[in-house]
N, CA, C and O atoms as a GROMACS GRO file, in nm:
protein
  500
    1UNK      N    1   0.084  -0.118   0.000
    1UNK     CA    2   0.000   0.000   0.000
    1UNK      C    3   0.089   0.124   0.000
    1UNK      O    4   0.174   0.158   0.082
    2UNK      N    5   0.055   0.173  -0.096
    2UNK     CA    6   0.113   0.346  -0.075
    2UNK      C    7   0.052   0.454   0.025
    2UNK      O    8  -0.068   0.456   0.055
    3UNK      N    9   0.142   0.538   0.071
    3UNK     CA   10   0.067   0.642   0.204
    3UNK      C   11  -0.035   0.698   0.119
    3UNK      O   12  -0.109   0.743   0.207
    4UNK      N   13  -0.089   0.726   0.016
    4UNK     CA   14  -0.183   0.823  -0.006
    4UNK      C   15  -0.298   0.729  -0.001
    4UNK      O   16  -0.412   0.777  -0.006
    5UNK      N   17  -0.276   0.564   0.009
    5UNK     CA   18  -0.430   0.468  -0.008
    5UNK      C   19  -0.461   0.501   0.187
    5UNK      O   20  -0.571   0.516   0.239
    6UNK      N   21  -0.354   0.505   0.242
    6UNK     CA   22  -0.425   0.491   0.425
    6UNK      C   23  -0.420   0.608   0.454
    6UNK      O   24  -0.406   0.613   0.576
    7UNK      N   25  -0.424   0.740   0.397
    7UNK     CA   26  -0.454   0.846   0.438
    7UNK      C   27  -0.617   0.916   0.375
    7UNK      O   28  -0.702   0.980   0.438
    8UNK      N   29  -0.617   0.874   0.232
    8UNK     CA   30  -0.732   0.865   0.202
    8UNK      C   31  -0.869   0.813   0.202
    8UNK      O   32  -0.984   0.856   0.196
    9UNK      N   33  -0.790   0.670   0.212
    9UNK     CA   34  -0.909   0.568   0.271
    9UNK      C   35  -0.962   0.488   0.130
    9UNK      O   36  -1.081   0.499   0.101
   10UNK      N   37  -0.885   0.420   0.056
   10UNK     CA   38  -0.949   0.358  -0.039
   10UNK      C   39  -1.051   0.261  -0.026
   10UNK      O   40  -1.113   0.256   0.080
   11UNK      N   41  -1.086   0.156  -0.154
   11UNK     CA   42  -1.167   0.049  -0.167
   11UNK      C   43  -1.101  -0.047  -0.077
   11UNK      O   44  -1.165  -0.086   0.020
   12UNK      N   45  -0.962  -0.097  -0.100
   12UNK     CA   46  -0.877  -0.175  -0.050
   12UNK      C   47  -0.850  -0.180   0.125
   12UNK      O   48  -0.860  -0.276   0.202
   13UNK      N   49  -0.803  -0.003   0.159
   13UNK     CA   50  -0.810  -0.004   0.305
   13UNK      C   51  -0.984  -0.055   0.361
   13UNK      O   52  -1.009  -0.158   0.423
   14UNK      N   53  -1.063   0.029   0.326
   14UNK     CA   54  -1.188  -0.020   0.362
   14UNK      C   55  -1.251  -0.142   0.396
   14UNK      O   56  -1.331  -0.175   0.483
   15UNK      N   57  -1.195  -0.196   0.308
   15UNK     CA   58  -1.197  -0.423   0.283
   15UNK      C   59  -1.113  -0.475   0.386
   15UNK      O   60  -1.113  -0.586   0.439
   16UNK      N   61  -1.038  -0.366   0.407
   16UNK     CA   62  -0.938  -0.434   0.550
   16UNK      C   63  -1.020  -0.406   0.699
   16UNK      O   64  -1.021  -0.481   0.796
   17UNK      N   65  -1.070  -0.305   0.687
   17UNK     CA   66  -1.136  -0.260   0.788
   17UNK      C   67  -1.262  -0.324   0.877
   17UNK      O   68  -1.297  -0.344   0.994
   18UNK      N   69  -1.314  -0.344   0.719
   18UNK     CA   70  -1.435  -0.410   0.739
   18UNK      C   71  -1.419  -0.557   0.821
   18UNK      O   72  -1.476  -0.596   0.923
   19UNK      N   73  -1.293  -0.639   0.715
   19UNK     CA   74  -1.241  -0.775   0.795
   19UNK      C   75  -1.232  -0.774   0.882
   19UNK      O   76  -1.295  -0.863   0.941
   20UNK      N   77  -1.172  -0.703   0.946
   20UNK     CA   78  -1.116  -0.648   1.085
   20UNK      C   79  -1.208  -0.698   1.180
   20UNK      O   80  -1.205  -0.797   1.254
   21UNK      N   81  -1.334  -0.562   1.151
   21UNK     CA   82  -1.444  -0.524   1.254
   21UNK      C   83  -1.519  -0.706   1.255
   21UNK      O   84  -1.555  -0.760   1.360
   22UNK      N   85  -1.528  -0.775   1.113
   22UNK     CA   86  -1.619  -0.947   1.063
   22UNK      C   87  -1.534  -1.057   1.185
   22UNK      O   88  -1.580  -1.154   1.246
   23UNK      N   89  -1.416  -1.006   1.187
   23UNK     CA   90  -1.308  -1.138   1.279
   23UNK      C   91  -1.387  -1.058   1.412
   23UNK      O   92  -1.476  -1.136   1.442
   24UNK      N   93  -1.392  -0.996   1.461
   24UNK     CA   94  -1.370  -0.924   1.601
   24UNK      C   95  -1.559  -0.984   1.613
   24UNK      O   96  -1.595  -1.058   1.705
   25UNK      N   97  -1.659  -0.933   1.499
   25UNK     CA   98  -1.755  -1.006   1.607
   25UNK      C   99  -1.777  -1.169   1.594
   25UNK      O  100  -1.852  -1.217   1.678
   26UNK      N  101  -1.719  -1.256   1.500
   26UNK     CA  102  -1.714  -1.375   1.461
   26UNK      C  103  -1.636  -1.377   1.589
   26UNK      O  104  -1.714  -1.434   1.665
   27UNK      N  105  -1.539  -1.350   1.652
   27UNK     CA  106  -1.480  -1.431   1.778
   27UNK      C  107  -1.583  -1.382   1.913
   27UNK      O  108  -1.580  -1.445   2.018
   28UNK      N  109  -1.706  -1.216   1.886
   28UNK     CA  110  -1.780  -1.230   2.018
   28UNK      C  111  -1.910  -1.349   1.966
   28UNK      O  112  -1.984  -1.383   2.059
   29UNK      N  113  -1.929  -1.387   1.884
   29UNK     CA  114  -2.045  -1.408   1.852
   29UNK      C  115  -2.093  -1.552   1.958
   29UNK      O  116  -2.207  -1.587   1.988
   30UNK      N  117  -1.982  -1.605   1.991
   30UNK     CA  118  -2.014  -1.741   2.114
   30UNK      C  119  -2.094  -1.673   2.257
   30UNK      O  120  -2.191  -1.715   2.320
   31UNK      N  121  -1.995  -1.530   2.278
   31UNK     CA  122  -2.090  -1.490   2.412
   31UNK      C  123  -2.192  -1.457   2.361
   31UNK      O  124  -2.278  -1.514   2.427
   32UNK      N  125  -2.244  -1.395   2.276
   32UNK     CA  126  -2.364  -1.344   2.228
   32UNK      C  127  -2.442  -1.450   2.215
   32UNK      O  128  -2.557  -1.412   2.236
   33UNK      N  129  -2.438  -1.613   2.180
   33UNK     CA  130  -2.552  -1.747   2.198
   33UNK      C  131  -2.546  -1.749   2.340
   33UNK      O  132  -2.647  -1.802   2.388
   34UNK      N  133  -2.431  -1.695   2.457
   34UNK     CA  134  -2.458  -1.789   2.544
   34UNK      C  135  -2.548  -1.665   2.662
   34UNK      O  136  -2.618  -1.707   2.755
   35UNK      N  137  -2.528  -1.517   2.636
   35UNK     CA  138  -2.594  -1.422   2.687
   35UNK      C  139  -2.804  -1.465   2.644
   35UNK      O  140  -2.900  -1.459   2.720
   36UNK      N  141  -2.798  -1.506   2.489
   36UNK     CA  142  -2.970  -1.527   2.453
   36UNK      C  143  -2.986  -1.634   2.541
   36UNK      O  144  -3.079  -1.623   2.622
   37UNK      N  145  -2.894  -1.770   2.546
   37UNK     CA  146  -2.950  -1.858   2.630
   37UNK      C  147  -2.988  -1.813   2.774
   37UNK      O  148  -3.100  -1.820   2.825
   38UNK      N  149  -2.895  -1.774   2.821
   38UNK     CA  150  -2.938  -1.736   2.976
   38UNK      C  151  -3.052  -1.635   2.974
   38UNK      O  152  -3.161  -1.659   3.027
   39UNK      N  153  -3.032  -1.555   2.927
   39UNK     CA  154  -3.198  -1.499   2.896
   39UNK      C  155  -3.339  -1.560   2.876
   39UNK      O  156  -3.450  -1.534   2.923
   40UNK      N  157  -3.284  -1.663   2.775
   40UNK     CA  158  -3.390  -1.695   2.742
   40UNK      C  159  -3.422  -1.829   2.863
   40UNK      O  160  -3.536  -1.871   2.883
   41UNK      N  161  -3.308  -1.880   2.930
   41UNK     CA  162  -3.339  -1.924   3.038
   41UNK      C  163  -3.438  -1.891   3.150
   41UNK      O  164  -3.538  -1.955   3.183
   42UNK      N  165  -3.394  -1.789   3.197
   42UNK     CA  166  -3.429  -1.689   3.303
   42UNK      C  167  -3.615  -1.647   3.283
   42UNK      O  168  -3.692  -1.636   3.379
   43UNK      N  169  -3.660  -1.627   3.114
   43UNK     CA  170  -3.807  -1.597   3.082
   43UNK      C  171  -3.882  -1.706   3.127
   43UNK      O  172  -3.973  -1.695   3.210
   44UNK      N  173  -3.836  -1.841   3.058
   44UNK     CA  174  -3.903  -1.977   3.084
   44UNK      C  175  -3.916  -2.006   3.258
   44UNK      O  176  -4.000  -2.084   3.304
   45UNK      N  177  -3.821  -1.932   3.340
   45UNK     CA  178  -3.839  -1.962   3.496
   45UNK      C  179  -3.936  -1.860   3.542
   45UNK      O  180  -4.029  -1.876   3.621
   46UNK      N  181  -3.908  -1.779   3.495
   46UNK     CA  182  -4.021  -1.641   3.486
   46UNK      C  183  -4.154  -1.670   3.476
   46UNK      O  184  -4.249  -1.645   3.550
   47UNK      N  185  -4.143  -1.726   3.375
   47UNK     CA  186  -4.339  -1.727   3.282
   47UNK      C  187  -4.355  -1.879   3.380
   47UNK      O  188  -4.466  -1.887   3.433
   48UNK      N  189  -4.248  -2.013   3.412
   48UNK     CA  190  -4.322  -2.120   3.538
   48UNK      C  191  -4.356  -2.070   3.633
   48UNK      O  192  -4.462  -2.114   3.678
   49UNK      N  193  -4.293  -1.963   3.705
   49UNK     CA  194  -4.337  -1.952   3.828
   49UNK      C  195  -4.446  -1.834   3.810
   49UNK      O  196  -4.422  -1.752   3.899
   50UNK      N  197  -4.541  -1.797   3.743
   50UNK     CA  198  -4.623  -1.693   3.724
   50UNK      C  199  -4.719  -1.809   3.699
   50UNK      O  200  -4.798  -1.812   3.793
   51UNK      N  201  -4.742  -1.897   3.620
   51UNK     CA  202  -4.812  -2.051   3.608
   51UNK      C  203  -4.826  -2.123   3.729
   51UNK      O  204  -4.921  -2.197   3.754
   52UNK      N  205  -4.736  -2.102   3.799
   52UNK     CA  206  -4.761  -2.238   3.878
   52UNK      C  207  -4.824  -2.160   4.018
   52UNK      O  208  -4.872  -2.220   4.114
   53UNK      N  209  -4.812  -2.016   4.005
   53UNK     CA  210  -4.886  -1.946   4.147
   53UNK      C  211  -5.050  -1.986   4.105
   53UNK      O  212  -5.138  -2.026   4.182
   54UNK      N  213  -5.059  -1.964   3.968
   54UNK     CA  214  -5.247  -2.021   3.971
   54UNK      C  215  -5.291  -2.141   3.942
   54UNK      O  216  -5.408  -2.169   3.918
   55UNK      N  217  -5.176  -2.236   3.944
   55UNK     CA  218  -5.226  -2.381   3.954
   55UNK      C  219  -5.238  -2.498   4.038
   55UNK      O  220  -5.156  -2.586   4.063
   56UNK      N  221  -5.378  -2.478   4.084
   56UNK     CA  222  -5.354  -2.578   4.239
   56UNK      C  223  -5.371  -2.775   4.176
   56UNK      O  224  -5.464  -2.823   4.112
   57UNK      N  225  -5.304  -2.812   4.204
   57UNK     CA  226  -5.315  -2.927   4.180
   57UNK      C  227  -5.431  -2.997   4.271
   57UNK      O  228  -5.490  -2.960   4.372
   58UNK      N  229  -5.435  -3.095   4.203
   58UNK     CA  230  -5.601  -3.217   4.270
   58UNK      C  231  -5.506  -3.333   4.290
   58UNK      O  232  -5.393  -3.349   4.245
   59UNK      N  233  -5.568  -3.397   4.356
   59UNK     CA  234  -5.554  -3.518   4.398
   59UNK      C  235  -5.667  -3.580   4.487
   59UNK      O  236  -5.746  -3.525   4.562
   60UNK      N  237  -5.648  -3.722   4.454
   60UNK     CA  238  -5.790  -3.818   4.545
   60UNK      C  239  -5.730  -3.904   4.611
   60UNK      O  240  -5.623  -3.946   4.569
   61UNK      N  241  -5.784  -3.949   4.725
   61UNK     CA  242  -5.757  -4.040   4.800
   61UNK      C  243  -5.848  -4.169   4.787
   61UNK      O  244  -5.963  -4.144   4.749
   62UNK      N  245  -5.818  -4.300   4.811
   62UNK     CA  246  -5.899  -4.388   4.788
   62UNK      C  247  -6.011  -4.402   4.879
   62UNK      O  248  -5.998  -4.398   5.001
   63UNK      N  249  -6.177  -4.425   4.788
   63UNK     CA  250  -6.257  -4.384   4.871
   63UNK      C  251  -6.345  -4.310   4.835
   63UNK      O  252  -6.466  -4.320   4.856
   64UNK      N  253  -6.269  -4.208   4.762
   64UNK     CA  254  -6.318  -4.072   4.734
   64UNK      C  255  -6.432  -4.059   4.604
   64UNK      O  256  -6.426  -4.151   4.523
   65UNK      N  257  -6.525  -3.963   4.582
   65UNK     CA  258  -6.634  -4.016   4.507
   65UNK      C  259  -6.579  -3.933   4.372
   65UNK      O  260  -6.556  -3.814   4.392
   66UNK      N  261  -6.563  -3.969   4.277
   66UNK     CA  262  -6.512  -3.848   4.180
   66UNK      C  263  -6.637  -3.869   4.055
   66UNK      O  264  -6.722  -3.957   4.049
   67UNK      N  265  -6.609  -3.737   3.949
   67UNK     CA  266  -6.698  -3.807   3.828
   67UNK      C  267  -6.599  -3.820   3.728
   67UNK      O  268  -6.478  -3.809   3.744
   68UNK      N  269  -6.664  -3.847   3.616
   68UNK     CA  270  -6.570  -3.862   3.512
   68UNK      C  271  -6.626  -3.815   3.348
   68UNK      O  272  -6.731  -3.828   3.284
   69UNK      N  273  -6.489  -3.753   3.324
   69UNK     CA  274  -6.537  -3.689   3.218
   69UNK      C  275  -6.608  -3.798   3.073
   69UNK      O  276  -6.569  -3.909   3.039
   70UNK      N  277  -6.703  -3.728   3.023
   70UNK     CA  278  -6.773  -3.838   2.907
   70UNK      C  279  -6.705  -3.851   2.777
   70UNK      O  280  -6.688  -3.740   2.726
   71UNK      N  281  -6.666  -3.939   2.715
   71UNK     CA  282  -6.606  -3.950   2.583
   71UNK      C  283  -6.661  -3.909   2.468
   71UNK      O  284  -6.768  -3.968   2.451
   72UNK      N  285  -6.635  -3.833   2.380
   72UNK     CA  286  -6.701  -3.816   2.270
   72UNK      C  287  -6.751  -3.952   2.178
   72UNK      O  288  -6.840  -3.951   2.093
   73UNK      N  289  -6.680  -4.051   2.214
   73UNK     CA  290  -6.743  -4.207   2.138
   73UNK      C  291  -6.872  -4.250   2.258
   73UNK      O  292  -6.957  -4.334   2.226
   74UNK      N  293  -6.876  -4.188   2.389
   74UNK     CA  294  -6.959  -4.260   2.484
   74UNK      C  295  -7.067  -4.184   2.449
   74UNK      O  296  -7.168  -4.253   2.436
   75UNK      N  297  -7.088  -4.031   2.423
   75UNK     CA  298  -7.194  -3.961   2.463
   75UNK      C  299  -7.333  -4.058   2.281
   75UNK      O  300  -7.318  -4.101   2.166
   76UNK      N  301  -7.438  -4.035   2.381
   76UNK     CA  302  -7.537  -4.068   2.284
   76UNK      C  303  -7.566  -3.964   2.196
   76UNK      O  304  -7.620  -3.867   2.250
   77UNK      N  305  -7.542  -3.952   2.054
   77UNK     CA  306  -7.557  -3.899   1.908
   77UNK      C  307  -7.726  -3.834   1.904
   77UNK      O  308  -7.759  -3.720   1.872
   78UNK      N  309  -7.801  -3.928   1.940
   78UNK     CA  310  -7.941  -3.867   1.978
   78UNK      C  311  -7.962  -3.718   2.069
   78UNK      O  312  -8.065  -3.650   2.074
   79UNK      N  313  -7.845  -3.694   2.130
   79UNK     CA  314  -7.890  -3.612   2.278
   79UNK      C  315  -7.822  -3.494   2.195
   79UNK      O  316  -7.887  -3.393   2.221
   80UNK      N  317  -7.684  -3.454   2.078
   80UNK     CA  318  -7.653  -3.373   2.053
   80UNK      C  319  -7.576  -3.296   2.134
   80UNK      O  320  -7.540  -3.367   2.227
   81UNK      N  321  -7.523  -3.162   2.146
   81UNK     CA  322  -7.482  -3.079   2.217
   81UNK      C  323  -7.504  -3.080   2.340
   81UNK      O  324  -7.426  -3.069   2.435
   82UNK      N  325  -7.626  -3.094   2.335
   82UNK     CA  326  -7.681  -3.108   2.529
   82UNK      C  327  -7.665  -3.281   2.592
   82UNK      O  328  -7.733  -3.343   2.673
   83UNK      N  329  -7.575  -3.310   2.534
   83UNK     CA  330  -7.550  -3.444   2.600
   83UNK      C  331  -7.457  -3.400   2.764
   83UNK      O  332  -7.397  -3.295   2.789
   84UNK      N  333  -7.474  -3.528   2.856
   84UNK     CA  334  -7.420  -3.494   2.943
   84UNK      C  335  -7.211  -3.478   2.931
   84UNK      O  336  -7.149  -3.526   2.836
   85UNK      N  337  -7.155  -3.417   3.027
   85UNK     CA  338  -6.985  -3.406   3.010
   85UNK      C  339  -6.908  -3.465   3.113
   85UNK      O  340  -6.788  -3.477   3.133
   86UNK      N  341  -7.050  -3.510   3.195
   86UNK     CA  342  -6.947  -3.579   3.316
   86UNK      C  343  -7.076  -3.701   3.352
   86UNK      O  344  -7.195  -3.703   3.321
   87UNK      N  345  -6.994  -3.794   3.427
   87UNK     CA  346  -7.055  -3.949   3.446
   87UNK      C  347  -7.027  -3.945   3.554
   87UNK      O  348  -6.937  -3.873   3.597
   88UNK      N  349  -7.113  -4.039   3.637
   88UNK     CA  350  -7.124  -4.095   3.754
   88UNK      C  351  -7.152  -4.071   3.839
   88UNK      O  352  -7.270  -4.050   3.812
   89UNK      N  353  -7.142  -4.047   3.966
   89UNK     CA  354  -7.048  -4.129   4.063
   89UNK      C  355  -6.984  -4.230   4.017
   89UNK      O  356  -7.042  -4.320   3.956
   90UNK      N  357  -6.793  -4.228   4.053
   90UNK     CA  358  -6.727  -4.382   4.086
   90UNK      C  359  -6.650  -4.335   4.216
   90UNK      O  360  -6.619  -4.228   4.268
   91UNK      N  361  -6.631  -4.480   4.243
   91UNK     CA  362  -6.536  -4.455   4.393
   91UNK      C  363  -6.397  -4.455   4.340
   91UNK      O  364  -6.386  -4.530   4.243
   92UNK      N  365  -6.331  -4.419   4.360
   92UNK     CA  366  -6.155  -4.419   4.367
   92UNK      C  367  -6.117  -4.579   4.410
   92UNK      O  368  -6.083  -4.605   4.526
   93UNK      N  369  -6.125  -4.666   4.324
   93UNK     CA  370  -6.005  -4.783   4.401
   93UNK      C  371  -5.905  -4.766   4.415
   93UNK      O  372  -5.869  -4.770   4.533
   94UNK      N  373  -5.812  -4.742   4.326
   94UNK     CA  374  -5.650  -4.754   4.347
   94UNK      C  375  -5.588  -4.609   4.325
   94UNK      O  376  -5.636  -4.535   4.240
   95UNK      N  377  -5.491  -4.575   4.394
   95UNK     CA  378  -5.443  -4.463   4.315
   95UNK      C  379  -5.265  -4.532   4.256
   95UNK      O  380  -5.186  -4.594   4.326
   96UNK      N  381  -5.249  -4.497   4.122
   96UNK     CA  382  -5.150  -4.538   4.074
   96UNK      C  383  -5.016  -4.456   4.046
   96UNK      O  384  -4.910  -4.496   3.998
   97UNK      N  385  -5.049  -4.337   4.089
   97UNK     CA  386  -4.966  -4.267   4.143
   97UNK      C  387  -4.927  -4.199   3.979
   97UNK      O  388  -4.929  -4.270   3.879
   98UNK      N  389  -4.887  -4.025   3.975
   98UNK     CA  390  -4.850  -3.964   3.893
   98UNK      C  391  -5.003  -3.854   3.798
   98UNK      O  392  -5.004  -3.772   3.707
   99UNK      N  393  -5.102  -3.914   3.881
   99UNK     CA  394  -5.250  -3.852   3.856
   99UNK      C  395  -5.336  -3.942   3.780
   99UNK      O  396  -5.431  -3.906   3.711
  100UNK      N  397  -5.278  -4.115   3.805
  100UNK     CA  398  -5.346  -4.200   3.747
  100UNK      C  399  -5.429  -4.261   3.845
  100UNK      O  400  -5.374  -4.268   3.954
  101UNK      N  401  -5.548  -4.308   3.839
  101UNK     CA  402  -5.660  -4.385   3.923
  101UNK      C  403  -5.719  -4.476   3.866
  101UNK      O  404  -5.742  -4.477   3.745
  102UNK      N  405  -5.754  -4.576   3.955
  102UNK     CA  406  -5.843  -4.707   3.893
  102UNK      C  407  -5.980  -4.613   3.935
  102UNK      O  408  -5.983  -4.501   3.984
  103UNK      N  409  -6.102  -4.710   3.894
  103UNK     CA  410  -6.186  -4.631   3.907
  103UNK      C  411  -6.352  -4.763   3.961
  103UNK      O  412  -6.374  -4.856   3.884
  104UNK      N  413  -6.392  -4.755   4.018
  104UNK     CA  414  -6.518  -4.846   4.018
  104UNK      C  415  -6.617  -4.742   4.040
  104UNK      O  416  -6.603  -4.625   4.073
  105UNK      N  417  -6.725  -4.813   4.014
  105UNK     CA  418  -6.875  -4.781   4.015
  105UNK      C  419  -6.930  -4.810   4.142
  105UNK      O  420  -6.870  -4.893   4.210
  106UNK      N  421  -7.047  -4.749   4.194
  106UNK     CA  422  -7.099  -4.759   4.347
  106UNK      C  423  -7.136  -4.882   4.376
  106UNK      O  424  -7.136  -4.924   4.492
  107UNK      N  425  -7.182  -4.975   4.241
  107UNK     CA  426  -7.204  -5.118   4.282
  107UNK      C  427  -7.091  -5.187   4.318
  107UNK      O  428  -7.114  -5.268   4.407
  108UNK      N  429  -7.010  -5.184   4.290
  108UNK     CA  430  -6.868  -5.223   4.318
  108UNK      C  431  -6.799  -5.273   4.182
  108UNK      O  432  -6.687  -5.325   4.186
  109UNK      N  433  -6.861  -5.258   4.074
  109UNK     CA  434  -6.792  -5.313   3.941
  109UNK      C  435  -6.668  -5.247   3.914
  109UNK      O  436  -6.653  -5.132   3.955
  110UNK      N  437  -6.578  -5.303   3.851
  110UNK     CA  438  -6.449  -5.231   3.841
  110UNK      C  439  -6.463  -5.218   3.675
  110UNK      O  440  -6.510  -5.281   3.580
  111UNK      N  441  -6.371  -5.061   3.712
  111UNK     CA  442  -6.360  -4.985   3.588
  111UNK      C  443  -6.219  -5.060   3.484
  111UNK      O  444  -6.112  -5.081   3.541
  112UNK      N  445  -6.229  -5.085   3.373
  112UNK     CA  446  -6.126  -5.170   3.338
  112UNK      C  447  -6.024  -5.126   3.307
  112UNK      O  448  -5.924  -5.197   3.320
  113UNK      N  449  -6.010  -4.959   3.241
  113UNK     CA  450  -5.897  -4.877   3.176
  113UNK      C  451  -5.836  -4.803   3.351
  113UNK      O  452  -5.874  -4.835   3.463
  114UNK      N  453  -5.720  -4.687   3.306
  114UNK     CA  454  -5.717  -4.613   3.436
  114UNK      C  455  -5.773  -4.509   3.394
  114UNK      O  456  -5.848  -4.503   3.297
  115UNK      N  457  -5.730  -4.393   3.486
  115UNK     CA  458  -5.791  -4.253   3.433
  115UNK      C  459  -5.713  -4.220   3.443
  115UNK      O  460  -5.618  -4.296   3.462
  116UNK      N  461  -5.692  -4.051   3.436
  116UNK     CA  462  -5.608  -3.930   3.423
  116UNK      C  463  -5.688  -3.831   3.530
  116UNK      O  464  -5.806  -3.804   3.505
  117UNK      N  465  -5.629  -3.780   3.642
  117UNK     CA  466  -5.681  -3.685   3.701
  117UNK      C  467  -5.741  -3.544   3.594
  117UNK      O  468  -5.845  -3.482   3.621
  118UNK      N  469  -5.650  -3.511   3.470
  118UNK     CA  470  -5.718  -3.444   3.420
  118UNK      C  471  -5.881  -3.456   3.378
  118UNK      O  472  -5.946  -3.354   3.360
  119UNK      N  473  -5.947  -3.604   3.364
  119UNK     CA  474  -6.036  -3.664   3.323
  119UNK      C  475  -6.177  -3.638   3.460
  119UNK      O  476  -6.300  -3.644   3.453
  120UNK      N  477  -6.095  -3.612   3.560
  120UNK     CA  478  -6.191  -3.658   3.671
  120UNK      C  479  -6.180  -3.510   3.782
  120UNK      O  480  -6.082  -3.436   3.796
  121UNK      N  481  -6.294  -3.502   3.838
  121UNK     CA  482  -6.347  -3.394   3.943
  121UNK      C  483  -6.413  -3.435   4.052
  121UNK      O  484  -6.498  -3.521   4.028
  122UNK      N  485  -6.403  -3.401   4.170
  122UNK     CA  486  -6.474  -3.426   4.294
  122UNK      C  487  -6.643  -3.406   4.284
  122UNK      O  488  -6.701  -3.313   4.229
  123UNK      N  489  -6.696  -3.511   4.346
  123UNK     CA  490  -6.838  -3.508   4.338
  123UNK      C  491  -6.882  -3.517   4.506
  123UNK      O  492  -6.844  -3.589   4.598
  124UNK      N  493  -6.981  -3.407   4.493
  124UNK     CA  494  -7.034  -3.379   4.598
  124UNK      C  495  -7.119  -3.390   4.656
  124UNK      O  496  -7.190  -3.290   4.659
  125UNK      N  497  -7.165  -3.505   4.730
  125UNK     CA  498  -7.332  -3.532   4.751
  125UNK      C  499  -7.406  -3.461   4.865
  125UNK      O  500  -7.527  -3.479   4.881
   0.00000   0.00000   0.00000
């Protein structure tokens, strides 16, 4: 390079410059994934614990009278929209732990599948 290209500032110095500034953030660019991760860490603990202040969990004890939600293959086609959304009374036989339950009927017949606590609600006589 001649003094009049780095005093003026050519095409050439410019291309150097530019490289320059491309290496310098190509070597920050690792802190910059690991600054979004922790961020984006920190939101996801954020937005659980804002969730989990309004979510009370259920649970049954065996015994307990629950109903159960109706299947779209169970409900009768005749009744339409106004079919019923919840069944029973059953008693709680087993609890299988993780929000799974066996389930029987007041006669004492046993229910053959399990359930899902999401499936089932306290019934109140």
């Amino acid at each position: 390079m001649i003094p009049i290209e780095i005093s003026q500032g050519s095409l050439r110095t410019q291309g150097e410059a530019h490289e320059d500034a491309r290496r310098a953030e190509l070597d920050l660019i690792e802190e910059i994934r690991n600054t979004a991760a922790i961020r984006q860490e920190a939101l996801q603990q954020q937005i659980g614990r804002r969730h989990n202040k309004k979510v009370r969990p259920r649970f049954f004890q065996i015994g307990d009278l629950v109903l159960r939600k109706t299947e779209e293959a169970r409900k009768p086609p005749s009744h339409g929209k106004l079919a019923a959304t919840w069944e029973g009374p059953y008693i709680i036989r087993q609890v299988l732990g993780r929000g799974a339950y066996l389930l029987e009927q007041l006669d004492g017949t046993k229910l053959p599948s399990t359930w899902n606590v999401n499936s089932l609600k306290q019934y109140y006589s």
